[in-house]
Biotite code that builds the C-alpha atoms (Angstrom):
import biotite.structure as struc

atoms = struc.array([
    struc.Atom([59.701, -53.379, 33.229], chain_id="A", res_id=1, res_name="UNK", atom_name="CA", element="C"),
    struc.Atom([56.729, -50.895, 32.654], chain_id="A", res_id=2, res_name="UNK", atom_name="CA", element="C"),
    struc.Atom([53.633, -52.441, 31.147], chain_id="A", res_id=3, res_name="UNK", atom_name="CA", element="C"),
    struc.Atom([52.373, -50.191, 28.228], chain_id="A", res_id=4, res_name="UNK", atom_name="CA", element="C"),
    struc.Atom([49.520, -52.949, 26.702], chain_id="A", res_id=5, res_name="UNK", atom_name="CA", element="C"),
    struc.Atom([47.936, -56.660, 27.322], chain_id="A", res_id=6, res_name="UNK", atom_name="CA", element="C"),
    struc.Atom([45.924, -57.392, 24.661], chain_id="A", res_id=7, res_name="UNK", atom_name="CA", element="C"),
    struc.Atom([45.401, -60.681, 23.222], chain_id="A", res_id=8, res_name="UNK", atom_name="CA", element="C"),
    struc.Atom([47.433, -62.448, 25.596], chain_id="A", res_id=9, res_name="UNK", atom_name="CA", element="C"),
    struc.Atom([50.435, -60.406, 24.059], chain_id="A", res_id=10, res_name="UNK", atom_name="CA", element="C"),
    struc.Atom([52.289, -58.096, 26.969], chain_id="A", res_id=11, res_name="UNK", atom_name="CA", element="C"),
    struc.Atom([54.075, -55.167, 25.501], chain_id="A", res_id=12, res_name="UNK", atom_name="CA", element="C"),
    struc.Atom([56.550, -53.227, 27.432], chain_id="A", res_id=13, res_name="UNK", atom_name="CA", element="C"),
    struc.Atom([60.189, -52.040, 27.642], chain_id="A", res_id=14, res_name="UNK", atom_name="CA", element="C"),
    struc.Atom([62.877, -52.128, 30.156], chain_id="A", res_id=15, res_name="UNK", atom_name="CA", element="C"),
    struc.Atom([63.363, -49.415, 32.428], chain_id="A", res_id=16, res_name="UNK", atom_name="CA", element="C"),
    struc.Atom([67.016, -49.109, 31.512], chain_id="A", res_id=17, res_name="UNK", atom_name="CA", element="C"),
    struc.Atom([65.822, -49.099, 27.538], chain_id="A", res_id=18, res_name="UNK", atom_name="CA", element="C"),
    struc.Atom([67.541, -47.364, 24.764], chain_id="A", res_id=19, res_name="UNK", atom_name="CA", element="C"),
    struc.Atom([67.494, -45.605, 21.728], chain_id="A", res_id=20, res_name="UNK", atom_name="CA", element="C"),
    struc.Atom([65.767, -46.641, 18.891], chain_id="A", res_id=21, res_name="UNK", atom_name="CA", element="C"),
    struc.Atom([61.984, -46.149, 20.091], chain_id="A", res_id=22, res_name="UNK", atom_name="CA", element="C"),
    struc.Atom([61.200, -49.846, 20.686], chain_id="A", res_id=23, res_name="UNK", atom_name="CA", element="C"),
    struc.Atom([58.225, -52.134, 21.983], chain_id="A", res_id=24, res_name="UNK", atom_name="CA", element="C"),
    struc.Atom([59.175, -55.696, 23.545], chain_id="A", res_id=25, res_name="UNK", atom_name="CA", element="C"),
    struc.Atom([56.281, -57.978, 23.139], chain_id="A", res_id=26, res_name="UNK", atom_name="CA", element="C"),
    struc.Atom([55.813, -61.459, 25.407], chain_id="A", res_id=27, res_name="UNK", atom_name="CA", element="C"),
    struc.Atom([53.734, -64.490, 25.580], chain_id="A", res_id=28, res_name="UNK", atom_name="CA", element="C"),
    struc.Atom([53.995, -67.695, 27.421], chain_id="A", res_id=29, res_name="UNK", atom_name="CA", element="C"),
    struc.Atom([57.362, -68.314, 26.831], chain_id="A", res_id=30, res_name="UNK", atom_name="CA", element="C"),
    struc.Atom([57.806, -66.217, 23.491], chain_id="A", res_id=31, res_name="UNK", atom_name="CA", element="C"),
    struc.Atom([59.320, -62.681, 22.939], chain_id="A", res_id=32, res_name="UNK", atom_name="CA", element="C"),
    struc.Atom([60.022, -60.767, 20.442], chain_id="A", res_id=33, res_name="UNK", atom_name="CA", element="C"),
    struc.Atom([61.241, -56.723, 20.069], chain_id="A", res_id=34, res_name="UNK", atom_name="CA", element="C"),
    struc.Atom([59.961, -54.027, 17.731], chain_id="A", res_id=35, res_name="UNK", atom_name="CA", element="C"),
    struc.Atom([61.777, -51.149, 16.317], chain_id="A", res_id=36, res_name="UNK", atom_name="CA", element="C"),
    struc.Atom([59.065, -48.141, 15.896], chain_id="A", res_id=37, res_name="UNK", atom_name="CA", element="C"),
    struc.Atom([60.342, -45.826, 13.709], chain_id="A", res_id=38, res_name="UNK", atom_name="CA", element="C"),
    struc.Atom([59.912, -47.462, 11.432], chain_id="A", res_id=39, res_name="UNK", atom_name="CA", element="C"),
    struc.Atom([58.188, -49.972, 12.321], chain_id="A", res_id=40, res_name="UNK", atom_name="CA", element="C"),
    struc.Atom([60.392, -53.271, 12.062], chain_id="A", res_id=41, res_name="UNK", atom_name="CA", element="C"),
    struc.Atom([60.572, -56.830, 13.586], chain_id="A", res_id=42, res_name="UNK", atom_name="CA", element="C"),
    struc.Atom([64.299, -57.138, 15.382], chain_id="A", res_id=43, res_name="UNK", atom_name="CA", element="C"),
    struc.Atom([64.388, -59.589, 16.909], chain_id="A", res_id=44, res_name="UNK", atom_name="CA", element="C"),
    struc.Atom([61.887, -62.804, 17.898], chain_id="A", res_id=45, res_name="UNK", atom_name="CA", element="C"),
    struc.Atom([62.316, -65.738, 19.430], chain_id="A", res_id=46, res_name="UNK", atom_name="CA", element="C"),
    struc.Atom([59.763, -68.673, 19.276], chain_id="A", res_id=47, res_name="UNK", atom_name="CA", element="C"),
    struc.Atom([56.969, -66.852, 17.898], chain_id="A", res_id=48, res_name="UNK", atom_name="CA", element="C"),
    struc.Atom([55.100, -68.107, 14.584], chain_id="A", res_id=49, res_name="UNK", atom_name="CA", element="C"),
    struc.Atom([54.513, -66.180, 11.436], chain_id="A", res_id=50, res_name="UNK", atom_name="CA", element="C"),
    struc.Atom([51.041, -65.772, 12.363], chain_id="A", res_id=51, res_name="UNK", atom_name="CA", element="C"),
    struc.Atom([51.813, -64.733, 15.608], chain_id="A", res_id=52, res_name="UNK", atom_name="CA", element="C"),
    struc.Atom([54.025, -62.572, 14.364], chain_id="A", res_id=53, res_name="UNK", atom_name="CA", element="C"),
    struc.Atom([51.623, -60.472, 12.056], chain_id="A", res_id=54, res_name="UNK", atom_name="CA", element="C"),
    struc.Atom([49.097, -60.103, 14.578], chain_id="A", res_id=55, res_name="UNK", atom_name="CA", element="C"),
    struc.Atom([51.973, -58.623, 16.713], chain_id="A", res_id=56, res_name="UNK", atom_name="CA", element="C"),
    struc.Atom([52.906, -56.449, 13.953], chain_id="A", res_id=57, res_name="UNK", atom_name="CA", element="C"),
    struc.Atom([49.235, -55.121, 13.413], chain_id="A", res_id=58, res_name="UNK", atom_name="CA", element="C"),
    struc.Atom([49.183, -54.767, 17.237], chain_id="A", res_id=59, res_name="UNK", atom_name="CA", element="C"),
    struc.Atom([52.001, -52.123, 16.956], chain_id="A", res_id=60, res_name="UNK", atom_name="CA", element="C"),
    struc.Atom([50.447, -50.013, 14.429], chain_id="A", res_id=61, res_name="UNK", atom_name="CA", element="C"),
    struc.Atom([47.265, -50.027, 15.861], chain_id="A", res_id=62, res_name="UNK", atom_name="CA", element="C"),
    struc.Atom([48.750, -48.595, 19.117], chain_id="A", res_id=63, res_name="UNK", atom_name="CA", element="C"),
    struc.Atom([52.359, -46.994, 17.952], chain_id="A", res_id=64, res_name="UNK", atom_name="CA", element="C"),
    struc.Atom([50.877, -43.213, 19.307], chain_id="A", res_id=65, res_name="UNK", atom_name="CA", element="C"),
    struc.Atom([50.278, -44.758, 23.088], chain_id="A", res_id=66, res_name="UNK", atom_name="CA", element="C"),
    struc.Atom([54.139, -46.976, 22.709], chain_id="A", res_id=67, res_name="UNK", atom_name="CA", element="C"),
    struc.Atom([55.522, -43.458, 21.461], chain_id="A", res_id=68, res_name="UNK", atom_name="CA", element="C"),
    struc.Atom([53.697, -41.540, 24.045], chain_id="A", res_id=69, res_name="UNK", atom_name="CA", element="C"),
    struc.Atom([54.680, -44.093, 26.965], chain_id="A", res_id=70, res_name="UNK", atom_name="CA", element="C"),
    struc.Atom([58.286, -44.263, 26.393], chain_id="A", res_id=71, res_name="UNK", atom_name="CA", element="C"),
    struc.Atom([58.423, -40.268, 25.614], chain_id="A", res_id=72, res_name="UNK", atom_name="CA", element="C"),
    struc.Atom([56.922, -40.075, 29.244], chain_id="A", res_id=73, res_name="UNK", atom_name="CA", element="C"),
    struc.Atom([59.211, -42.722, 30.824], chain_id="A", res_id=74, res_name="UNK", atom_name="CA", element="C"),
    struc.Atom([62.338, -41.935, 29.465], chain_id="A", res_id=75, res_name="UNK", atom_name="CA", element="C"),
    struc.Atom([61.795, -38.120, 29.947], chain_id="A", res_id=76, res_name="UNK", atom_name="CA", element="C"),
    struc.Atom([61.129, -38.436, 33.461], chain_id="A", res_id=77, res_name="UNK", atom_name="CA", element="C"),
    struc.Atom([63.915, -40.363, 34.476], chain_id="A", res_id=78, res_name="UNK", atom_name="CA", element="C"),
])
């Protein structure tokens, strides 16, 4: 499960046997959750609060070029 971004005690990564859409999974504590990013759209979540759940989502656009970029070089090298 490659690590792309901790920040704010969020961890956002995929799965190394990921697919199509371009997608971000997001964890905390016990929590996860799974963004679509183009566009970007909440998918699925499990536990998370509303708050939680925007800060995620501002989290994603702030750093959707480095998710893109990540999972172009993963999946392309593979």
């Amino acid at each position: 499960m490659p690590t792309v971004l901790l920040k704010d005690g969020y961890r956002f990564f995929f799965y190394s046997n990921d697919h199509h859409p371009i997608h971000i999974h997001v964890e905390k504590e016990n929590k996860v959750a799974k963004f679509n990013l183009e566009p970007i759209e909440l998918i699925r979540s499990s536990r998370f609060n509303s708050k939680e759940l925007k800060e995620m989502r501002k989290l994603v656009e702030d750093n959707i070029e480095l998710f893109k970029t990540k999972w172009n070089e993963y999946f392309n090298h593979i």
